[in-house]
C-alpha positions in Angstrom: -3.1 9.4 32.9 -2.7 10.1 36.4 0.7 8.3 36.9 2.4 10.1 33.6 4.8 13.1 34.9 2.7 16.4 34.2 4.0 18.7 31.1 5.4 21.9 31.6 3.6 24.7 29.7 1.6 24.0 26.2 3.1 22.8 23.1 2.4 25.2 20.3 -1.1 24.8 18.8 -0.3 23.8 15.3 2.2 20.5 16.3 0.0 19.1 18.9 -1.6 16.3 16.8 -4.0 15.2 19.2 -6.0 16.0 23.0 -8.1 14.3 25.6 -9.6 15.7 28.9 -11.0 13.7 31.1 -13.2 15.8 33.3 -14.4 13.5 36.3 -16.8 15.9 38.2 -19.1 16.5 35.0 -18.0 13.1 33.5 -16.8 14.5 30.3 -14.1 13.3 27.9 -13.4 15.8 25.3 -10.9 15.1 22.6 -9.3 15.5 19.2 -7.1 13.9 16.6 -5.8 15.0 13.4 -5.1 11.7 11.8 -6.3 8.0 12.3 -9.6 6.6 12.4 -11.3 8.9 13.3 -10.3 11.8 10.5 -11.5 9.4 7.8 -15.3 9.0 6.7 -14.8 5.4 6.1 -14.8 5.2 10.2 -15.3 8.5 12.3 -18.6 7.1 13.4 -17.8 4.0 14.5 -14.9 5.4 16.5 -17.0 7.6 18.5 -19.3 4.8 19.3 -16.8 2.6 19.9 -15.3 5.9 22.4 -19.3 6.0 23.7 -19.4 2.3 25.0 -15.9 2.2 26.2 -17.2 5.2 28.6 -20.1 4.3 29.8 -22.5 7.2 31.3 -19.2 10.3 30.1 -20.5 12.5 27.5 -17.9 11.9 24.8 -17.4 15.6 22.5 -15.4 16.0 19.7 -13.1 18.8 20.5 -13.1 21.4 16.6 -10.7 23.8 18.2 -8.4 21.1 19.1 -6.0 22.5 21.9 -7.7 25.5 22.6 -10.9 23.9 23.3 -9.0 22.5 25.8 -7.7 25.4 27.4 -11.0 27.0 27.2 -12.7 23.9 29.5 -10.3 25.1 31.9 -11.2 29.0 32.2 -7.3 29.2 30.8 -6.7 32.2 28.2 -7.2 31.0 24.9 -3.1 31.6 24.1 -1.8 32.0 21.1 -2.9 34.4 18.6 -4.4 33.6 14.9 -1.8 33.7 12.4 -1.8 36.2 10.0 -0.6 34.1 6.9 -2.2 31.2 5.6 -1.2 28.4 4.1 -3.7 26.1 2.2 -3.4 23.5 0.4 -2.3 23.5 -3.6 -5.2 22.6 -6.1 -5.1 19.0 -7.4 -5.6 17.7 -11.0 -8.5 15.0 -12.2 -6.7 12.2 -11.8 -3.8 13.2 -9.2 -2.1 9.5 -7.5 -3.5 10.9 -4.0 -6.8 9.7 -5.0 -6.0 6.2 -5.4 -5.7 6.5 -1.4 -8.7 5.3 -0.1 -8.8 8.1 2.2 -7.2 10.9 0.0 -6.1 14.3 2.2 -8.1 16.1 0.6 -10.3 19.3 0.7 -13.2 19.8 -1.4 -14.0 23.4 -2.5 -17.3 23.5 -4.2 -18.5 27.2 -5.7 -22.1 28.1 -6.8 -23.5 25.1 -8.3 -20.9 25.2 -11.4 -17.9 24.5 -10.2 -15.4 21.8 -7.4 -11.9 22.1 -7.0 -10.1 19.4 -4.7 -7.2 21.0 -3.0 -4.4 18.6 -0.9 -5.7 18.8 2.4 -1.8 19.3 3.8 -2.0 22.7 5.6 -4.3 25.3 6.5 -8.1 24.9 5.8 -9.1 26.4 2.3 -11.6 28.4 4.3 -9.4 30.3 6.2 -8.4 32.0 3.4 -11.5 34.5 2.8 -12.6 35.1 -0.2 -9.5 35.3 -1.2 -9.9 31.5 -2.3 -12.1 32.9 -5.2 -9.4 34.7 -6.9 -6.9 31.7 -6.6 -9.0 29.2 -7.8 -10.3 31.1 -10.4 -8.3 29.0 -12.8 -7.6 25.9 -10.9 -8.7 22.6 -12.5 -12.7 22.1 -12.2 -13.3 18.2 -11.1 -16.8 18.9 -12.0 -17.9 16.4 -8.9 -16.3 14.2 -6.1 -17.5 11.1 -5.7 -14.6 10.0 -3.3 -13.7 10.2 0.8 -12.3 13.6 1.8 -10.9 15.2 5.1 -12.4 18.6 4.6 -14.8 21.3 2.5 -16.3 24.3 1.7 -19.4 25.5 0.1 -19.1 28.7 -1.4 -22.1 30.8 -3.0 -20.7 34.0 -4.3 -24.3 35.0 -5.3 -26.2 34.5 -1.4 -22.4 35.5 -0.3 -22.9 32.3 2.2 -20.1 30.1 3.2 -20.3 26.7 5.0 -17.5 24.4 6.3 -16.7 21.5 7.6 -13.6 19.2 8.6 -13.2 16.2 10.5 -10.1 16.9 12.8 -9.7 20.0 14.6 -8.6 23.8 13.6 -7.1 26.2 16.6 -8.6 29.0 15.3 -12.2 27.5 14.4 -14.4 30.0 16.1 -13.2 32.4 14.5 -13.4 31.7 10.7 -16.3 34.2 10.6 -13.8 37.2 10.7 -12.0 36.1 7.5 -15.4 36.6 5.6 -16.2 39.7 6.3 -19.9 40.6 4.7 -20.7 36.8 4.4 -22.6 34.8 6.2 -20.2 31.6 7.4 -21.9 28.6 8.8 -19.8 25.9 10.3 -20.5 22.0 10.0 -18.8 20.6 12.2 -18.3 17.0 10.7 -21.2 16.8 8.9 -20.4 16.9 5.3 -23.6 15.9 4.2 -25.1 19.6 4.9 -22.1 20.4 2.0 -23.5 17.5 0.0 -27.3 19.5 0.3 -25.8 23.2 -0.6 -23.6 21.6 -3.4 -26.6 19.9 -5.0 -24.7 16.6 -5.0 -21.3 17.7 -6.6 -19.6 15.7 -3.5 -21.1 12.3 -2.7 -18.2 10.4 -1.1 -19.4 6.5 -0.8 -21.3 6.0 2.9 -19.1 4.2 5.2 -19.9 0.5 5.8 -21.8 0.3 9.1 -20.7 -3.5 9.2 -17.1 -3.5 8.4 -16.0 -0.1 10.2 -16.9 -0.7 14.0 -14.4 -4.3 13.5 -11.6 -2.1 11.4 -11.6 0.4 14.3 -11.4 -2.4 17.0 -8.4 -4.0 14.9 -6.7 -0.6 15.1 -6.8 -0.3 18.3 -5.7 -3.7 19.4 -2.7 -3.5 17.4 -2.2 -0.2 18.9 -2.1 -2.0 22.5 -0.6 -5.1 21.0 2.6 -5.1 23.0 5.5 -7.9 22.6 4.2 -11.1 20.8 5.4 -14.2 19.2 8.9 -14.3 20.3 11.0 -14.2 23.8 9.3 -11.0 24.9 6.1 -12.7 25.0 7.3 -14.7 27.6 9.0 -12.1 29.5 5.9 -9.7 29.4 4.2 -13.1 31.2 6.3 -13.7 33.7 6.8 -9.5 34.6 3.5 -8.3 34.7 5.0 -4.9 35.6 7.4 -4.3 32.7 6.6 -1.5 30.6 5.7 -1.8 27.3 5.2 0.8 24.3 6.6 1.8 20.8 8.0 5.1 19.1 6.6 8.3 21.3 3.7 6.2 23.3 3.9 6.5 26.6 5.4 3.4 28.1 2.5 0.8 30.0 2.9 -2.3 32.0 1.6 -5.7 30.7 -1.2 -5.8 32.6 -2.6 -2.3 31.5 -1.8 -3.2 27.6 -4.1 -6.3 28.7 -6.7 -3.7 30.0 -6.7 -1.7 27.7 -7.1 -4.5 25.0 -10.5 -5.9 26.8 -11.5 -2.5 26.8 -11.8 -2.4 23.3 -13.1 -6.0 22.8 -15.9 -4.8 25.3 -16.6 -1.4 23.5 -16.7 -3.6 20.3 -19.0 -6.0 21.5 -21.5 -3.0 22.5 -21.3 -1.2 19.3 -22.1 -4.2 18.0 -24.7 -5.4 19.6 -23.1 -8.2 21.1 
């Protein structure tokens, strides 16, 4: 990290796809992503563990309000103001092709215990709306339940006028959802969608994530992430130049030898998660 050539300024808040601090003094790595491993339920835990044991004796934090958490770490003004439109995702029918995904980008919008609408999770967070998200679901499509993976939900209970939330990427404007409800009480949970599971009374039950399989897909995905040149002439040139930089599309370009690091990293966090 140290031997990239610093940015100048922030990128706006809503392109930034994902964050990391490294805070040596405190030993503190705070981050966020908004797609990947660790947005899908299938293998969010097992990513953080794998993060835990690859940084041994850092507290690892998930960072909910993305770049502005980081900025706030700092003592740096917040920045950018919260957006006055909003921009959620449209309602989805029973049945829609996204949820033959096996991680579907999808929001779950449960209301009272009658009714769950599953809206694409594309854009803004349903719950950013207000309660405006009453009136415009009023006469979406009712899925009656979700029984598959989602990115995102809401609980709403008109009648206690109580709202809970969760997602499992990062919002800029997180902390201050409350506003949007005015008159309601808005609880915010973080990643755990089980606390919408309790509220809902079961209307989403997504499958649990197999604590087997999921620490070994996460491994995989990162080793071809660090893969560098294989199999053909570049191989061999990689070799022989430990000091030729290698990386694909926007990555940052690495030498050989910190691709190779980088790869027993991950075998090593594996092999801890794993209790090898």
């Amino acid at each position: 990290m140290r031997g990239h050539a610093p940015e100048e300024g922030w990128y706006p808040d809503d392109i930034v796809e994902a964050g990391v601090l490294a805070d040596p003094i405190r030993r503190l790595l705070l981050v966020f992503v908004r797609e990947g491993p660790a947005a899908s339920l299938r293998t969010r835990a097992a990513t953080l563990e794998l993060l835990r044991c690859a940084w041994p004796g850092w507290e690892v934090r998930w960072l909910y309000e993305g770049q502005r958490g980081l900025r706030a770490h700092l003592g740096l003004d917040p920045g950018e103001e919260e957006p006055a439109a909003v921009y959620p995702g449209p309602a989805l029918e029973p049945g829609d092709e996204e949820f033959d995904d096996p991680d579907p980008m999808v929001a779950v919008v449960t209301i009272g215990r009658e009714r769950c609408h599953v809206l694409a999770d594309i854009e803004d967070h349903p719950v950013e709306e207000g309660p405006a998200l009453l009136d415009r679901l009023r006469d979406a499509p009712d899925h009656g339940s979700h029984r598959l993976r989602a990115e995102a939900g809401i609980h709403v209970d008109p009648e206690r006028r109580r709202v809970g939330w969760w997602l499992n990427t990062a919002r800029a404007h997180a902390g201050t959802i409350a506003a949007r409800w005015p008159g309601w009480t808005v609880d915010f949970w973080e990643d755990r969608w089980a606390e919408h599971r309790r509220a809902c009374g079961g209307r989403l039950d997504p499958p649990a994530p197999d604590r087997g399989a999921a620490p070994a897909q996460v491994r995989d995905e990162a080793l071809e992430r660090w893969a560098g040149p294989r199999g053909d002439a570049r191989a061999g040139l990689a070799a022989a130049h430990p000091h030729i930089l290698l990386g694909s599309a926007f990555a940052p370009a690495v030498t050989a030898a910190q691709a190779a690091a980088a790869r027993a990293a991950i075998e090593t966090a594996y092999g801890k998660a794993a209790g090898g």
